[in-house]
PyMOL Python script that loads the backbone (N, CA, C, O; Angstrom):
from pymol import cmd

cmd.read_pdbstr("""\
ATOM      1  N   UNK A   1      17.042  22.441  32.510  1.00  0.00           N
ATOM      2  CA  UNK A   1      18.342  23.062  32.299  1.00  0.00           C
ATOM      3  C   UNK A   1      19.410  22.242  33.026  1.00  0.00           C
ATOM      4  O   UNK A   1      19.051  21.668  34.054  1.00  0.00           O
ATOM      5  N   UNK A   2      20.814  22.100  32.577  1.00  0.00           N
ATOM      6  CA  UNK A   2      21.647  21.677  33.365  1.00  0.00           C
ATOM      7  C   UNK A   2      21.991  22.133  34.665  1.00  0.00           C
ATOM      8  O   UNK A   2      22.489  21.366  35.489  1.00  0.00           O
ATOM      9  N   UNK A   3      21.763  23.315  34.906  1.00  0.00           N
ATOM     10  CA  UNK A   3      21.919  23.527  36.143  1.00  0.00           C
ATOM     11  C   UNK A   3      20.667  22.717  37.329  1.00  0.00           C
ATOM     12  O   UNK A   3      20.672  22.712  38.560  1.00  0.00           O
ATOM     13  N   UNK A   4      20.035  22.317  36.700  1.00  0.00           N
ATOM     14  CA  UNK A   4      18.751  21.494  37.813  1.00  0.00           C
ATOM     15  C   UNK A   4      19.081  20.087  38.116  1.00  0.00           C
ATOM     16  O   UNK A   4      18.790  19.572  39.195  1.00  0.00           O
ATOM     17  N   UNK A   5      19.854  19.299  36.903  1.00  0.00           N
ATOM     18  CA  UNK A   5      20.624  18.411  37.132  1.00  0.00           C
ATOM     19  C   UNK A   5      21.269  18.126  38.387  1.00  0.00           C
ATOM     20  O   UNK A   5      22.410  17.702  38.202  1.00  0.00           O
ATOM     21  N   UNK A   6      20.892  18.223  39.778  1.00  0.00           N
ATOM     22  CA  UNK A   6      22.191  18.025  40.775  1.00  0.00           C
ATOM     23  C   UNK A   6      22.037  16.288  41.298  1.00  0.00           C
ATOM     24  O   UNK A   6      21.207  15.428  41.004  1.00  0.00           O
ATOM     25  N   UNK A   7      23.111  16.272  42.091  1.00  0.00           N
ATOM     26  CA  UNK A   7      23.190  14.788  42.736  1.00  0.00           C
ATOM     27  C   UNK A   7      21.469  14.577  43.577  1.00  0.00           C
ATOM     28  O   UNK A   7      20.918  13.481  43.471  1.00  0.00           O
ATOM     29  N   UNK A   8      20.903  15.514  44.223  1.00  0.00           N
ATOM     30  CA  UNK A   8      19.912  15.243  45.187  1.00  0.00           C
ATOM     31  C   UNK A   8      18.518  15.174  43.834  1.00  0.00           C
ATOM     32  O   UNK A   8      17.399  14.722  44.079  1.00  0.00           O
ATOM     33  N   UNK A   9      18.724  15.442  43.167  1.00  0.00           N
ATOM     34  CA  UNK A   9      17.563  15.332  41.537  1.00  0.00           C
ATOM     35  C   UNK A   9      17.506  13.902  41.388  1.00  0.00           C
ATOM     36  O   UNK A   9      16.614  13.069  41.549  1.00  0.00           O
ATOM     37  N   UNK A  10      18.939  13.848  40.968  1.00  0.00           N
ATOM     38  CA  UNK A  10      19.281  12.256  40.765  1.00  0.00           C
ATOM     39  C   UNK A  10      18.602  10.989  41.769  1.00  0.00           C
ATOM     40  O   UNK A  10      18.000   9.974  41.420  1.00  0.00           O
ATOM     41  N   UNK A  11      18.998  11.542  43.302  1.00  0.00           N
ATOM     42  CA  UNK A  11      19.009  10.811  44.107  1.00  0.00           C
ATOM     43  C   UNK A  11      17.140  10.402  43.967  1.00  0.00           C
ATOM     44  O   UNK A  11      16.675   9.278  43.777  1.00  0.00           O
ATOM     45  N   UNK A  12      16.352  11.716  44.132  1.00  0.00           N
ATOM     46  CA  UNK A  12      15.028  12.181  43.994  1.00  0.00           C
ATOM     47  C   UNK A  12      14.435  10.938  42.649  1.00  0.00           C
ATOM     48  O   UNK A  12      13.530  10.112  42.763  1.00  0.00           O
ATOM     49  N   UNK A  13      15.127  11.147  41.711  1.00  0.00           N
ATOM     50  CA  UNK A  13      13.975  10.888  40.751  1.00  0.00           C
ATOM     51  C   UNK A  13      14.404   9.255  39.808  1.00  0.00           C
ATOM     52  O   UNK A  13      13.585   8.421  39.423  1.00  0.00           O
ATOM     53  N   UNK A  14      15.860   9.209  39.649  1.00  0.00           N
ATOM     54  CA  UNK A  14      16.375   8.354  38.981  1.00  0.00           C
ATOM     55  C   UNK A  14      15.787   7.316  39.800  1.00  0.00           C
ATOM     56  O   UNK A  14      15.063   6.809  38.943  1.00  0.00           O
ATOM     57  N   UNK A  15      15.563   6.577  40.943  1.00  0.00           N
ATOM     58  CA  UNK A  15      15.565   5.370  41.051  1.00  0.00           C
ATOM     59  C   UNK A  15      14.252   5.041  40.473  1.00  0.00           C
ATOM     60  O   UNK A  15      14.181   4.146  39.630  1.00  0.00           O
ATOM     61  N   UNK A  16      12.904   5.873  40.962  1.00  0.00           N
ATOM     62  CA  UNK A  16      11.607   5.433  40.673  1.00  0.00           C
ATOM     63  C   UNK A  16      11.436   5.658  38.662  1.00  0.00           C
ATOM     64  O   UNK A  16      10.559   5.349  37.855  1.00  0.00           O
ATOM     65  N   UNK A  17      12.399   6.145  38.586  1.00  0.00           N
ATOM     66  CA  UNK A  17      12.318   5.854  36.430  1.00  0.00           C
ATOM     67  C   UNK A  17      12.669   4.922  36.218  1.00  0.00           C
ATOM     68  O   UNK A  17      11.898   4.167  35.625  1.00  0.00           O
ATOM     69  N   UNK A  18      13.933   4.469  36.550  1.00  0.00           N
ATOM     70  CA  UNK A  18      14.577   2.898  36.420  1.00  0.00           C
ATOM     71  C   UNK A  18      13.728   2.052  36.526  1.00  0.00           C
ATOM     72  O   UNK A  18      13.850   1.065  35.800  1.00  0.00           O
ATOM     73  N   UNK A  19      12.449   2.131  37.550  1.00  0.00           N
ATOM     74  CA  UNK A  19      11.994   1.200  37.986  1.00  0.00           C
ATOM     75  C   UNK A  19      10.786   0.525  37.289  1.00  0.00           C
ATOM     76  O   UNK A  19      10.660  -0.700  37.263  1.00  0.00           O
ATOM     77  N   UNK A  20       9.927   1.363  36.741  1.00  0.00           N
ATOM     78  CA  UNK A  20       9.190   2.402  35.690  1.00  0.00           C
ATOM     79  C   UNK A  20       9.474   1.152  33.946  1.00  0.00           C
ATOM     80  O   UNK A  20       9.962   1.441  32.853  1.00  0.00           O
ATOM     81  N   UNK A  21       9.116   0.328  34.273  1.00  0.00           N
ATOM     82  CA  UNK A  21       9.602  -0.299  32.802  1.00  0.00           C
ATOM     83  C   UNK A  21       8.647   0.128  31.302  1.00  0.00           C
ATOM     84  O   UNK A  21       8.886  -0.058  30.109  1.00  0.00           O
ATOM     85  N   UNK A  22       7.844   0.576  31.807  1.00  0.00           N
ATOM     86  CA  UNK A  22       6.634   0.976  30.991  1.00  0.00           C
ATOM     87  C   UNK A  22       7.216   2.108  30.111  1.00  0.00           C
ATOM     88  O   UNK A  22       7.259   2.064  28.882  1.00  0.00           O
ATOM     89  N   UNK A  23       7.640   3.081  30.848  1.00  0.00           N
ATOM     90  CA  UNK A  23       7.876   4.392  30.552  1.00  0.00           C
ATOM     91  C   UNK A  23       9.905   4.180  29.881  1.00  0.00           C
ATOM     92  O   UNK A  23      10.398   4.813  28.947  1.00  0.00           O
ATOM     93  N   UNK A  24      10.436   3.396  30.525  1.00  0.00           N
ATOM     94  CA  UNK A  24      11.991   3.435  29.929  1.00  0.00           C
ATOM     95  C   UNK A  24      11.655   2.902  28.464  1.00  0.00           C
ATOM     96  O   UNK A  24      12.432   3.129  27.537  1.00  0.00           O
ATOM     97  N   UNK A  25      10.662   2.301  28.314  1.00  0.00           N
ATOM     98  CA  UNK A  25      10.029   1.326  27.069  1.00  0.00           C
ATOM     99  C   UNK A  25       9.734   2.930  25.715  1.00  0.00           C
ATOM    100  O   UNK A  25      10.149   3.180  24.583  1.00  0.00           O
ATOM    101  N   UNK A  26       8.980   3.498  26.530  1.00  0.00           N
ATOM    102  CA  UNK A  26       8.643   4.673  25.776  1.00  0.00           C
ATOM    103  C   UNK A  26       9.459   5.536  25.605  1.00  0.00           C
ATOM    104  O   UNK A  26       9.367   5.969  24.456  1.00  0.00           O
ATOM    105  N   UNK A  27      10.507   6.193  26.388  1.00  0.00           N
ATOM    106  CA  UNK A  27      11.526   6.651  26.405  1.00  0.00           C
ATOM    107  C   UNK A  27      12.431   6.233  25.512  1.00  0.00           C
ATOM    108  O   UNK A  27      12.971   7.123  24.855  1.00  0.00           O
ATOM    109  N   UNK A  28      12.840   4.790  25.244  1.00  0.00           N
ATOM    110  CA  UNK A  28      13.649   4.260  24.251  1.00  0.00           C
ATOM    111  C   UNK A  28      13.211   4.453  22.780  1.00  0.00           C
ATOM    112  O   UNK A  28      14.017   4.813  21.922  1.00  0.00           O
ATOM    113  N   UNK A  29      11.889   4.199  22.511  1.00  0.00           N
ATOM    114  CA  UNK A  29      10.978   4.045  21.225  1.00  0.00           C
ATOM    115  C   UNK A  29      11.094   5.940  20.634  1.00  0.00           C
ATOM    116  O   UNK A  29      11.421   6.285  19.499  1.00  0.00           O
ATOM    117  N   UNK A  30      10.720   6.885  21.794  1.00  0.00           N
ATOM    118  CA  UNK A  30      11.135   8.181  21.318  1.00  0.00           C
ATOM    119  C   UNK A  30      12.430   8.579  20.915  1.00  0.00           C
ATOM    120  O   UNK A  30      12.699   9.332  19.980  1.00  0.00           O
ATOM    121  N   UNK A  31      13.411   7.872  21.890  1.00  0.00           N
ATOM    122  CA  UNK A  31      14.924   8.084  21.416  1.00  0.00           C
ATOM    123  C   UNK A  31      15.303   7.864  20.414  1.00  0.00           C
ATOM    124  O   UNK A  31      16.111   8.592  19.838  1.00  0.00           O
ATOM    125  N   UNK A  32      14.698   6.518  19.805  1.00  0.00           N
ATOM    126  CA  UNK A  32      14.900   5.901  18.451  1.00  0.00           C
ATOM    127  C   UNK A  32      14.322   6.783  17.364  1.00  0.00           C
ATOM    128  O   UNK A  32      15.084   6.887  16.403  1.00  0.00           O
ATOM    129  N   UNK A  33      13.426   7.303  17.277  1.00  0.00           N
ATOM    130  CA  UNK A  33      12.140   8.207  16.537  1.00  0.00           C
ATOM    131  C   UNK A  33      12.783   9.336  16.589  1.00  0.00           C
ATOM    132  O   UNK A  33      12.275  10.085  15.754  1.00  0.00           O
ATOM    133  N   UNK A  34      13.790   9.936  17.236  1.00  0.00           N
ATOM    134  CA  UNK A  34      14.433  11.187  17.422  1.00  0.00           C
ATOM    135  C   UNK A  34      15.892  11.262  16.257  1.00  0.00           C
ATOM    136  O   UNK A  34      16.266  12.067  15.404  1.00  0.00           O
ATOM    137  N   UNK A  35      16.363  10.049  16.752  1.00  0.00           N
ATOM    138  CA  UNK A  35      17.885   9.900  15.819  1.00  0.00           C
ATOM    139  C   UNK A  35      17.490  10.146  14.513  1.00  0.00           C
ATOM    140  O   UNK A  35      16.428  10.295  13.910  1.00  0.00           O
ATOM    141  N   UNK A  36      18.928  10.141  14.212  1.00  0.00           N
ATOM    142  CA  UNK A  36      19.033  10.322  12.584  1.00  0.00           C
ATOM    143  C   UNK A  36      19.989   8.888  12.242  1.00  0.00           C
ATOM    144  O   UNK A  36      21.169   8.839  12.590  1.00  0.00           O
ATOM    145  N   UNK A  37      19.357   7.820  11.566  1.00  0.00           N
ATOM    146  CA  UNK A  37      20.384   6.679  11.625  1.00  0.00           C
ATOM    147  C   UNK A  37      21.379   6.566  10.560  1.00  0.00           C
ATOM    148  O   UNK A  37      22.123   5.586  10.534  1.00  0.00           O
ATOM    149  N   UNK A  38      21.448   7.417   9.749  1.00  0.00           N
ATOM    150  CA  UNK A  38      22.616   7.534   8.639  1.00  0.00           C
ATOM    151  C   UNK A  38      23.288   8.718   8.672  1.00  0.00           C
ATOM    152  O   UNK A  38      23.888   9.159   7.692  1.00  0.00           O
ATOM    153  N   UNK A  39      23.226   9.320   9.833  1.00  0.00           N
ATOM    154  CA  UNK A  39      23.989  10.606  10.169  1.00  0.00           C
ATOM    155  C   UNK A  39      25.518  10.830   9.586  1.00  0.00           C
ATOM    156  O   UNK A  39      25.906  11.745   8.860  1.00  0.00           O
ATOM    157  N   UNK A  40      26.247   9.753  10.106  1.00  0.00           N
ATOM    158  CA  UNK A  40      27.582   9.500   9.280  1.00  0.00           C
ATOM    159  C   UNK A  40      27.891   9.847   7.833  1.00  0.00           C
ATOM    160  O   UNK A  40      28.587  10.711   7.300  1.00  0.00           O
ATOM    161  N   UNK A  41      26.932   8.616   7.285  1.00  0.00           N
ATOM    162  CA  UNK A  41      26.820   8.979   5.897  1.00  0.00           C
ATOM    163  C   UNK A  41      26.312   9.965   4.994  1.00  0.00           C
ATOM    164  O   UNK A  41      26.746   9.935   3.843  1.00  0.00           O
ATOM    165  N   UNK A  42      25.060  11.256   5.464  1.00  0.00           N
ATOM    166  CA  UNK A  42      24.813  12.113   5.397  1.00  0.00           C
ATOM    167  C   UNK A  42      26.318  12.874   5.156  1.00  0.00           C
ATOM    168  O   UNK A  42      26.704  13.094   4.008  1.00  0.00           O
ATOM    169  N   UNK A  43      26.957  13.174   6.088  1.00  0.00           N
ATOM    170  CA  UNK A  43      27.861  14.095   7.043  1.00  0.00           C
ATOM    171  C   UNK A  43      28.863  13.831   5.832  1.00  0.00           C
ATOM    172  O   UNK A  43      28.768  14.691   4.956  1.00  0.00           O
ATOM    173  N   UNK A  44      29.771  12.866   5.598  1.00  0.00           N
ATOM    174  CA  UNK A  44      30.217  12.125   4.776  1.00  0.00           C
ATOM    175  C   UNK A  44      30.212  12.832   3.227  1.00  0.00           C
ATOM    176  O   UNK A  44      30.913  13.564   2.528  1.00  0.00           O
ATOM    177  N   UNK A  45      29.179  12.237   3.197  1.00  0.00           N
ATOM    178  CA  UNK A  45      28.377  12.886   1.308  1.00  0.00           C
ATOM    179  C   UNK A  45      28.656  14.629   1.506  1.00  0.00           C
ATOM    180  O   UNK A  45      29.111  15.425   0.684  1.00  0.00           O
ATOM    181  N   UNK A  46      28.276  14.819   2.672  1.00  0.00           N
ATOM    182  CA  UNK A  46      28.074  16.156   2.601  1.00  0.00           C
ATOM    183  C   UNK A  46      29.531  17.164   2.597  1.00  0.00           C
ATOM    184  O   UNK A  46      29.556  18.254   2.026  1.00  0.00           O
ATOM    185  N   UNK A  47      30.723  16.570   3.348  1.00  0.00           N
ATOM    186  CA  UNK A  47      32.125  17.004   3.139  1.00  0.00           C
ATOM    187  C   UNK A  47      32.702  16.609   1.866  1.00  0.00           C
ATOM    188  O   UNK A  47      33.704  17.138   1.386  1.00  0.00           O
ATOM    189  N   UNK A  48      31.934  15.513   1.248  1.00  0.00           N
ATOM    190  CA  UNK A  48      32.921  15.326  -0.568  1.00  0.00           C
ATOM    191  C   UNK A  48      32.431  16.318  -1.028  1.00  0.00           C
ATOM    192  O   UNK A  48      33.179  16.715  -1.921  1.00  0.00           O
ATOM    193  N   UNK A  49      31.138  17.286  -0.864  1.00  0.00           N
ATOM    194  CA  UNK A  49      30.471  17.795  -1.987  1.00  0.00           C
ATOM    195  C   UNK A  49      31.080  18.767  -2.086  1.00  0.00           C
ATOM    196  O   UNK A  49      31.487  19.188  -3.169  1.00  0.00           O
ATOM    197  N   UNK A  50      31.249  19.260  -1.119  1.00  0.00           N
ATOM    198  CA  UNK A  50      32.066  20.524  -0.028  1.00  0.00           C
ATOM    199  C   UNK A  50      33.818  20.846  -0.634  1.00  0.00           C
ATOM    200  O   UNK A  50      34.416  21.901  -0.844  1.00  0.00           O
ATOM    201  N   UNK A  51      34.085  19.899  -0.723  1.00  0.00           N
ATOM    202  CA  UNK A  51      35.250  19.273  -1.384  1.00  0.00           C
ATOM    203  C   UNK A  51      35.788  19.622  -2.863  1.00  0.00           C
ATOM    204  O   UNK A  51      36.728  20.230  -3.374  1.00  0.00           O
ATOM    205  N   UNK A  52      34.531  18.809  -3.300  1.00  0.00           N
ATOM    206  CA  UNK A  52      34.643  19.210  -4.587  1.00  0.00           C
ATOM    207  C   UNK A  52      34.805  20.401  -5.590  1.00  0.00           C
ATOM    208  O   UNK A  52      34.861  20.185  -6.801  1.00  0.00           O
TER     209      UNK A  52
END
""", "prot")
cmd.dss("prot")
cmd.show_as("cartoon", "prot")
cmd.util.cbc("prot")
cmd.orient("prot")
């Protein structure tokens, strides 16, 4: 939750992830696997139709 988010979390956990290249590797590959890469154009198509 955002409220767990604080500066001493940060302080706690962010450096040893950064450090972690294995896992920012995997982290990125899920991020990618998560998006939607034609979101725009979806969104787009989807207000002409709307439109019409």
């Amino acid at each position: 939750a955002d409220k767990d988010l604080t500066p001493a979390w940060v302080h706690d956990h962010v450096p040893g992830m950064l450090a972690d290249h294995e896992m920012l590797a995997e982290l990125g590959r899920k991020a990618w696997e998560y998006g939607i890469r034609d979101a725009a154009r979806i969104m787009a198509r989807r207000v002409l139709q709307l439109a019409q």
